[in-house]
TORKENU-819839 format. One record per residue: x, y, z of N, C-alpha, C in turn; residue in three letters; residue number from 0. Coordinates in pm, whole numbers, padded with zeros to 5 digits. Layout:
BEGIN
{{X, Y, Z}, {X, Y, Z}, {X, Y, Z}, Ala, NUM}
...
end
This chain:
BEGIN
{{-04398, 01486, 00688}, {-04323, 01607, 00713}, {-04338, 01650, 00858}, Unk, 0}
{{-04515, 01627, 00918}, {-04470, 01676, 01060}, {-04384, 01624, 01175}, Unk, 1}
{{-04349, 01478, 01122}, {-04285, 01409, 01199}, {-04116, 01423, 01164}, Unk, 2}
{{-04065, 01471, 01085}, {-03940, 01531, 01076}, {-03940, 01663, 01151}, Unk, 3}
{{-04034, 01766, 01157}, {-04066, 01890, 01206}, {-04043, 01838, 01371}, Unk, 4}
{{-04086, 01782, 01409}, {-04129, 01745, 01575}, {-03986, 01709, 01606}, Unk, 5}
{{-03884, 01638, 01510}, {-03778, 01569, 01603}, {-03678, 01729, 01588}, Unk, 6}
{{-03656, 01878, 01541}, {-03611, 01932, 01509}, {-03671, 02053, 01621}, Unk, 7}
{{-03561, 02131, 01655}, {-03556, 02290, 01730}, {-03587, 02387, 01653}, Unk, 8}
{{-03673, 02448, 01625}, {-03617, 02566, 01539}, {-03563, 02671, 01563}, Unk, 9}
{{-03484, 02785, 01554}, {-03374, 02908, 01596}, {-03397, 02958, 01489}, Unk, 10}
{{-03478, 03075, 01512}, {-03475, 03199, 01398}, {-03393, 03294, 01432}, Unk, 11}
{{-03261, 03331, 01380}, {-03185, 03448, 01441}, {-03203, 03566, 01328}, Unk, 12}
{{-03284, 03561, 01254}, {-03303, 03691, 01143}, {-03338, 03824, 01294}, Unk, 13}
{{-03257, 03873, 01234}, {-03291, 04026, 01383}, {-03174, 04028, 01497}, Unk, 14}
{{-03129, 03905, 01530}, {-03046, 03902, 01602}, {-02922, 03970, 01671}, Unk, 15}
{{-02890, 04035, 01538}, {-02724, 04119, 01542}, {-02645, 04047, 01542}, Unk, 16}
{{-02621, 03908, 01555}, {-02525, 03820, 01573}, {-02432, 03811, 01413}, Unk, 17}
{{-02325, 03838, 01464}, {-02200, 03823, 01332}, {-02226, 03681, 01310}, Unk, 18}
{{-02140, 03676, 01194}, {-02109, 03560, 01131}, {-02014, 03421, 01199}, Unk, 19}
{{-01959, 03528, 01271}, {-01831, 03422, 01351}, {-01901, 03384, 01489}, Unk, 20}
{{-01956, 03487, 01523}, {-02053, 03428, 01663}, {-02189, 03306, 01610}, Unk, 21}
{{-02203, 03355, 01500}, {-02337, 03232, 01433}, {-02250, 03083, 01424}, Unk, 22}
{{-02143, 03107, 01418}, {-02105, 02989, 01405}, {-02081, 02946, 01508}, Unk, 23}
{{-01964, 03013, 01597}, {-01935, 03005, 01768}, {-02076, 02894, 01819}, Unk, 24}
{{-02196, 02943, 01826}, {-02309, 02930, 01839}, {-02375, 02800, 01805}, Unk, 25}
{{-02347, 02720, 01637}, {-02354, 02637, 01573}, {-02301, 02545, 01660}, Unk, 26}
{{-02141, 02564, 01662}, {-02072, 02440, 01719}, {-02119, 02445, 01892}, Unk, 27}
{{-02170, 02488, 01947}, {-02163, 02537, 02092}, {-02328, 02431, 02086}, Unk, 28}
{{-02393, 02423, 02068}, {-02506, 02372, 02012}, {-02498, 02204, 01985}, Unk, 29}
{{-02435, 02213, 01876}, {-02374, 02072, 01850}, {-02309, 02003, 01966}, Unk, 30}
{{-02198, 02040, 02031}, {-02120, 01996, 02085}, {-02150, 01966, 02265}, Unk, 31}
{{-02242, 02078, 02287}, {-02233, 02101, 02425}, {-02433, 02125, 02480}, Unk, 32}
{{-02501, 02104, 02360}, {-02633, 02042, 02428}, {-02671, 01973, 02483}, Unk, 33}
{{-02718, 01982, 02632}, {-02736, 01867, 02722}, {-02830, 01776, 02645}, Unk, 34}
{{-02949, 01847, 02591}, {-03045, 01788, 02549}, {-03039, 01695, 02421}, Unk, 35}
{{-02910, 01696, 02334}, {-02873, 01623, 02215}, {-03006, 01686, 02130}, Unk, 36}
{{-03017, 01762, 02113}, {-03162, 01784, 02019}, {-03092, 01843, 01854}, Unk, 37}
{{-03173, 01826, 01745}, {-03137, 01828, 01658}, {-03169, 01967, 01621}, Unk, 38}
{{-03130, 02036, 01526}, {-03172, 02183, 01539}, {-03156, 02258, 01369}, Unk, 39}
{{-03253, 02323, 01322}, {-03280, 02389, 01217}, {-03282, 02513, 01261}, Unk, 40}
{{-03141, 02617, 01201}, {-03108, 02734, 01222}, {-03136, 02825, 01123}, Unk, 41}
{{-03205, 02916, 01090}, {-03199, 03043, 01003}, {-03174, 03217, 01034}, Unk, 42}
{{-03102, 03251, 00948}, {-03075, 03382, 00973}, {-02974, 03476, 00890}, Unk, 43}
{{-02994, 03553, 00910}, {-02875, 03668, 00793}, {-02758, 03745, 00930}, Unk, 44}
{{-02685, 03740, 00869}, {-02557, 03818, 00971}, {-02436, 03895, 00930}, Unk, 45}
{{-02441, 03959, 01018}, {-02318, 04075, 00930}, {-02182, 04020, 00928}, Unk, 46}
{{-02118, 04050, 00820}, {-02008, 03974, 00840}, {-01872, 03963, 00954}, Unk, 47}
{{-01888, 04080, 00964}, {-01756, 04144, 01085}, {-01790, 04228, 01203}, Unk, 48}
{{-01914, 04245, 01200}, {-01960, 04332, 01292}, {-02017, 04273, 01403}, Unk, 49}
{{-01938, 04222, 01546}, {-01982, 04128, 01584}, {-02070, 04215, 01732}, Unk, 50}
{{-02171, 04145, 01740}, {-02299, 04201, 01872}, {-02183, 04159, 02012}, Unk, 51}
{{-02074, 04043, 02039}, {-02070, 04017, 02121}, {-01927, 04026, 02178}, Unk, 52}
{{-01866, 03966, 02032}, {-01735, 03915, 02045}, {-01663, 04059, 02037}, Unk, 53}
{{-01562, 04044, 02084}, {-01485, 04184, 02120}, {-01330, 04139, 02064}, Unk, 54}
{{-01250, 04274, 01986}, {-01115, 04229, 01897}, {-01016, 04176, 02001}, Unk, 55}
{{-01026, 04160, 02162}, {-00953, 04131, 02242}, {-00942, 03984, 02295}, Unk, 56}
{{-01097, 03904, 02170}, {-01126, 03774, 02184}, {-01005, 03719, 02078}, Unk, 57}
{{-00979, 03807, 01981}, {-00902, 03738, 01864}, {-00787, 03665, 01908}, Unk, 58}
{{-00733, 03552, 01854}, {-00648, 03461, 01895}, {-00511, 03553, 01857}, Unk, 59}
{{-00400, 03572, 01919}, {-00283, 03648, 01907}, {-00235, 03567, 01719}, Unk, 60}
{{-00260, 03466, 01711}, {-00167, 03409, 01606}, {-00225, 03463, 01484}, Unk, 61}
{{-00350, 03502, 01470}, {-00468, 03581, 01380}, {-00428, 03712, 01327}, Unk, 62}
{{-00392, 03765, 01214}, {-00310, 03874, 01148}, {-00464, 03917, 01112}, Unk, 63}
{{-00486, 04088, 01113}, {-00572, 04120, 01065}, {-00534, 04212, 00968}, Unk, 64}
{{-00613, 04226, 00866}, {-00551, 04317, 00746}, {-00535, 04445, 00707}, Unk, 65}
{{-00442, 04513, 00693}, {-00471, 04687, 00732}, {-00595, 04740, 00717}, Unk, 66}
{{-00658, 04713, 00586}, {-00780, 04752, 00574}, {-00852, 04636, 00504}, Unk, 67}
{{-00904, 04603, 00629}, {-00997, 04452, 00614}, {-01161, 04520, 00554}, Unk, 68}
{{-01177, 04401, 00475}, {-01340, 04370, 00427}, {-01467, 04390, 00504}, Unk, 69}
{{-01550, 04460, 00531}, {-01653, 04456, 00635}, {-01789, 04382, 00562}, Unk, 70}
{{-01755, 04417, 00433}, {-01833, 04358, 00333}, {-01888, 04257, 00366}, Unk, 71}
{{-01815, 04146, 00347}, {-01802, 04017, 00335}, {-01712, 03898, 00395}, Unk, 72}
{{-01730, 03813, 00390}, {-01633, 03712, 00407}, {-01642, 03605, 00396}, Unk, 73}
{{-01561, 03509, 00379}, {-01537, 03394, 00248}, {-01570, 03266, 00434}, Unk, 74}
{{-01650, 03160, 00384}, {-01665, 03061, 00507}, {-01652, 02963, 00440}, Unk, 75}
{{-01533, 02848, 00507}, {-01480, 02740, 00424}, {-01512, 02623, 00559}, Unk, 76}
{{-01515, 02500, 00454}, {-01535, 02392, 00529}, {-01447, 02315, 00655}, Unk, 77}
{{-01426, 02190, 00704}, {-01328, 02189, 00776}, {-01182, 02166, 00675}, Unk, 78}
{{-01254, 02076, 00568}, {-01133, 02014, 00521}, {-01152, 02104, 00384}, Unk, 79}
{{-01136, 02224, 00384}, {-01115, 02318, 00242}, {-00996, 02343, 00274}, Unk, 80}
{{-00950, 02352, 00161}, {-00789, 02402, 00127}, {-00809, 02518, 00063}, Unk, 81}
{{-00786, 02644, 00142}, {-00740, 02743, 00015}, {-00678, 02757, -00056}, Unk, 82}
{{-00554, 02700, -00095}, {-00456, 02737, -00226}, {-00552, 02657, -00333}, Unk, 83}
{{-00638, 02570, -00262}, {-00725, 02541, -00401}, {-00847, 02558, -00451}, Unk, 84}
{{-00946, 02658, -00345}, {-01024, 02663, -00332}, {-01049, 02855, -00379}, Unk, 85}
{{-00938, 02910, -00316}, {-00964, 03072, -00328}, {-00870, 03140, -00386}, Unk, 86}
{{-00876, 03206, -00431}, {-00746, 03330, -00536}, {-00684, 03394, -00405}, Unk, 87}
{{-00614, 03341, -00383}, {-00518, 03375, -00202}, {-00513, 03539, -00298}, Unk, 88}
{{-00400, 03557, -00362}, {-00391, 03701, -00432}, {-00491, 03837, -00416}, Unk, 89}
{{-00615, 03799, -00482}, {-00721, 03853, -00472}, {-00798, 03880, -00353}, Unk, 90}
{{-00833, 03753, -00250}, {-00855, 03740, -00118}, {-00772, 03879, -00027}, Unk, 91}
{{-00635, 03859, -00020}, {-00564, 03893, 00027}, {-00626, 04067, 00014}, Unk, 92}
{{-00565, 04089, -00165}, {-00576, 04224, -00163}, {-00713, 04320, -00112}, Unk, 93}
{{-00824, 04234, -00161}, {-00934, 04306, -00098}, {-01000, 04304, 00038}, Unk, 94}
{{-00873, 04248, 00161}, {-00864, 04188, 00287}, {-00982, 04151, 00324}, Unk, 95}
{{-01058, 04003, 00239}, {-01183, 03975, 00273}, {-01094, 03828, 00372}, Unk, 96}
{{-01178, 03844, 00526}, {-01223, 03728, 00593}, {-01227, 03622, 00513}, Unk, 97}
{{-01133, 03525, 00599}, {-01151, 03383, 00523}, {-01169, 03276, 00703}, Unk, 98}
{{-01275, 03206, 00703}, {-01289, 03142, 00817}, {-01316, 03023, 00799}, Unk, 99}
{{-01283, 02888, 00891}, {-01304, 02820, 00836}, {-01455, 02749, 00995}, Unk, 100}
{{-01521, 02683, 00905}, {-01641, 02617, 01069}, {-01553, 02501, 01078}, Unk, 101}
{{-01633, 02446, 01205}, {-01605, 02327, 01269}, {-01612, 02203, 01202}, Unk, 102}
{{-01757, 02210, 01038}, {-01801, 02087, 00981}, {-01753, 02106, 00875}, Unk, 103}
{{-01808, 01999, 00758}, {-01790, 02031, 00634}, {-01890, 02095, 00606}, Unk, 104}
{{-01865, 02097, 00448}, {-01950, 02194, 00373}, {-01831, 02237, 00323}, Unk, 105}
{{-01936, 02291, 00175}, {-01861, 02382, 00076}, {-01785, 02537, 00108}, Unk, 106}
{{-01737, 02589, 00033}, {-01698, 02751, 00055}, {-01762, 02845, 00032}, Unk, 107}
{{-01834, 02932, 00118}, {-01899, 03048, 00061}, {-01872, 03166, 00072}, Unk, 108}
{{-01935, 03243, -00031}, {-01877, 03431, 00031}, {-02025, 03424, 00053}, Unk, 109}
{{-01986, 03528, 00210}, {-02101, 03558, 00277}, {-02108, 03744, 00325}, Unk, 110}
{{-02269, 03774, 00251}, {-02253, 03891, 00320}, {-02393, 03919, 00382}, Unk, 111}
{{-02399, 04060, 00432}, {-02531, 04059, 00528}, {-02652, 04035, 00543}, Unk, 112}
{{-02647, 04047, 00319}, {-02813, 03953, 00321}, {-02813, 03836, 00257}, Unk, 113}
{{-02725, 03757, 00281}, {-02715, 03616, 00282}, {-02794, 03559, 00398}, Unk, 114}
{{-02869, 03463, 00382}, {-02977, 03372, 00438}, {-02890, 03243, 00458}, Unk, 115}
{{-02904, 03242, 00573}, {-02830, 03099, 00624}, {-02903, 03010, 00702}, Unk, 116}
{{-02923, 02889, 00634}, {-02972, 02761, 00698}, {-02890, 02672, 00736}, Unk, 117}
{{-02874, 02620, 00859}, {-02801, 02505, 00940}, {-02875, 02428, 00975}, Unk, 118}
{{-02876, 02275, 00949}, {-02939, 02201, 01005}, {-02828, 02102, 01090}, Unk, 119}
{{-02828, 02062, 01203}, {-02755, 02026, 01300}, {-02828, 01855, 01359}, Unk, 120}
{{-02824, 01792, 01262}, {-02882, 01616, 01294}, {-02804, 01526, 01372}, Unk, 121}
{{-02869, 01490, 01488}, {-02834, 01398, 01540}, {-02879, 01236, 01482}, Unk, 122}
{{-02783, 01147, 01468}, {-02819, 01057, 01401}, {-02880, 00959, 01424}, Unk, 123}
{{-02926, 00987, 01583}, {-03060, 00877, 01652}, {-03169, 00992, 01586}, Unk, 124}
{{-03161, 01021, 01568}, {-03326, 01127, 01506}, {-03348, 01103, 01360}, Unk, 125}
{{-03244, 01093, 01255}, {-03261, 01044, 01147}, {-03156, 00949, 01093}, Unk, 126}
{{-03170, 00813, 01185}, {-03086, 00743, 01087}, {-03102, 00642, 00910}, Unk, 127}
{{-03240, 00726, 00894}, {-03289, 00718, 00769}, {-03205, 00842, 00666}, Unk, 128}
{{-03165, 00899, 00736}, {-03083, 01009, 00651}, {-02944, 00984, 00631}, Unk, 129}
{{-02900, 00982, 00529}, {-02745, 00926, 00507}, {-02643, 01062, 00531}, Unk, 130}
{{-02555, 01065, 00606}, {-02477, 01197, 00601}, {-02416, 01301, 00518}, Unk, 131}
{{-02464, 01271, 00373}, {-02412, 01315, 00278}, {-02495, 01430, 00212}, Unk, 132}
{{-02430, 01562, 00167}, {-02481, 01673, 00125}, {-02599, 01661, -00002}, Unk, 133}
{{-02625, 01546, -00021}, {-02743, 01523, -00156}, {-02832, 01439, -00079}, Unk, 134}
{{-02787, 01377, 00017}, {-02905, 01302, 00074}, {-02991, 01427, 00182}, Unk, 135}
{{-02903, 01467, 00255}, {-02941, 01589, 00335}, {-03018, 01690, 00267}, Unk, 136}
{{-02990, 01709, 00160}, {-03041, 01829, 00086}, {-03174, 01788, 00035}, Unk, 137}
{{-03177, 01678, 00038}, {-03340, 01587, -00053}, {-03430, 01536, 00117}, Unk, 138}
{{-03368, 01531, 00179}, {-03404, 01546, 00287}, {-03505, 01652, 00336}, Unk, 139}
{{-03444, 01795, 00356}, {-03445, 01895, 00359}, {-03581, 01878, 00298}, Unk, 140}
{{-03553, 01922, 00183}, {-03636, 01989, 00099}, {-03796, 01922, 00114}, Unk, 141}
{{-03795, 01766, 00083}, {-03908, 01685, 00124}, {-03965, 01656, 00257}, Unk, 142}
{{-03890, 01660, 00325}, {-03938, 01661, 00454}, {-03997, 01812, 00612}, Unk, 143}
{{-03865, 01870, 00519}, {-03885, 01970, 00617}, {-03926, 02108, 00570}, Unk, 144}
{{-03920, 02114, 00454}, {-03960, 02242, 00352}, {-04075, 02157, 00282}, Unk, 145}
{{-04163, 02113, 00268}, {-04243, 02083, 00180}, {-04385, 02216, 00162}, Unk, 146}
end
């Protein structure tokens, strides 16, 4: 286990203020644009709409926001989720909850402020004993890096 621990960053953002959409912003910004290629284990809770950084003048013009949107919560879908099959568009709609989608896969979740979020971000020279798949990752996880 300490040798899975050593090839991994850790990022505790519990306290942070960071929204949900900036945690992700953040995720992919990480992934994509680390000089260092380092692999990284993220935790933290975040509000859903209430963002520390991002400002409503960041929102993309094509982005409809809902008269009276959700602060609650909001629904985070994979790259390749489909909502007409995944969410009650109807329901979604009426209770104008956030629907976003990240950069990776992964499942769909509703997320709200005390939701606990773990990201693990593997580069595959660091574990190419780990197969890319959400059951291998997850047994991964658990034995190696949570033990």
């Amino acid at each position: 286990a300490r040798h899975a621990r050593s090839k991994v960053s850790w990022l505790d953002l519990r306290g942070s203020g960071l929204s949900a959409i900036e945690r992700l912003c953040l995720e992919e910004a990480l992934l994509r644009h680390d000089p260092e290629q380092r692999s990284w284990a993220i935790v933290g809770t975040h509000e859903p709409t209430s963002h520390r950084y991002l400002r409503s003048t960041d929102v993309p013009s094509h982005v409809t926001a809902s008269d009276d949107p959700n602060k609650t919560c909001l629904i985070v879908m994979g790259i390749g989720g489909k909502p007409k099959e995944l969410l009650n568009l109807d329901l979604v709609r009426r209770d104008g909850v956030l629907v976003i989608k990240r950069f990776s896969g992964g499942g769909t979740v509703v997320l709200d402020h005390s939701s606990i979020w773990t990201t693990f971000i593997g580069r595959t020279h660091h574990f190419p004993h780990v197969p890319p798949y959400p059951r291998d990752i997850m047994n991964w996880s658990a034995n190696e890096v949570f033990d």
